[in-house]
C-alpha positions, 0 to 999 in steps of 0.5 A: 125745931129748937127755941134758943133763948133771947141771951143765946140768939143776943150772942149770936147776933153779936158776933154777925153784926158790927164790930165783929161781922162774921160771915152766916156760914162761919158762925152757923158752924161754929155755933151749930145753928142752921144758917138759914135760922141766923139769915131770919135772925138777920132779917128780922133785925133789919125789921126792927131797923138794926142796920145790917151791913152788907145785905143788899136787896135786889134794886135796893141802894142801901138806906142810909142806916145801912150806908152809915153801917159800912162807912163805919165798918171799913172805916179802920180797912186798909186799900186791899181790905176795903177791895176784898170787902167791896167784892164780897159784899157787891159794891164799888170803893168809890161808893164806900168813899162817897158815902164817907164823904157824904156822911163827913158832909152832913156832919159839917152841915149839922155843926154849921146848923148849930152854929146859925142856930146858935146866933138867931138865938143870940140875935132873938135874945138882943131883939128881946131885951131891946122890946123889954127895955122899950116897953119899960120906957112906954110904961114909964112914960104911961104912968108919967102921963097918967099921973099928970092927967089925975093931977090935972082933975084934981087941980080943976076939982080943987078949983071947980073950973075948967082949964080950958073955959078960962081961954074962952 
């Protein structure tokens, strides 16, 4: 069995993954490489969780990696050329164009996220400087209190009575 270098199995992989994604038997041709050895290539790509698009396992619905994979694969595909790929790869259009509208939809909900996140922070940073701007008044107010009290106690050490003695 022959060890092909990480530089080579990289260049092969290059033409099976996007943008190109070539088909397993045009590129085992080309390259002479078996396709079954391409296939374990393939599979552990997907292990690694590089999305491949167009394998389908039985049952399997698609990750979202995967979904993302072929909206962006058909993405530049004309009608006739999304139908071709659809019935090589075993999906509906209409999937595709779900998978599209979601993907659009997430992008919009993203944005609207950043955007609210973006005024609680404005929010968050007018409640601050309203606290800040309160506890400078308290402190201003402390030290005003403050410094009429030892006034006070030296007012009566200086007299040596009791303010409040003089009411009674």
């Amino acid at each position: 069995m022959p060890r092909y270098s990480e530089e080579r199995k990289a260049a092969v992989l290059k033409k099976l993954l996007p943008p190109q994604n070539r088909s397993v038997v045009s590129v085992a041709a080309e390259e002479g490489i078996s396709g079954v050895t391409l296939c374990s290539w393939l599979k552990q790509c997907r292990q690694r969780g590089v999305p491949v698009p167009g394998y389908r396992n039985a049952g399997d619905d698609g990750s979202p990696e995967s979904k993302l994979a072929v909206v962006i694969e058909t993405a530049s595909m004309s009608e006739a050329e999304l139908s071709a790929y659809c019935r090589q790869k075993g999906l509906y259009p209409e999937q595709v164009q779900r998978w599209k509208e979601a993907c659009l939809h997430g992008t919009g909900l993203q944005e609207g996220q950043g955007k609210a996140a973006q005024k609680q922070q404005r929010d968050a940073r007018k409640t601050i400087k309203k606290l800040q701007a309160e506890v400078r008044r308290k402190d201003r107010v402390l030290a005003e209190t403050t410094s009429l009290l030892v006034l006070s106690k030296k007012l009566e050490a200086l007299y040596g009575e009791d303010p409040d003695s003089e009411d009674s």
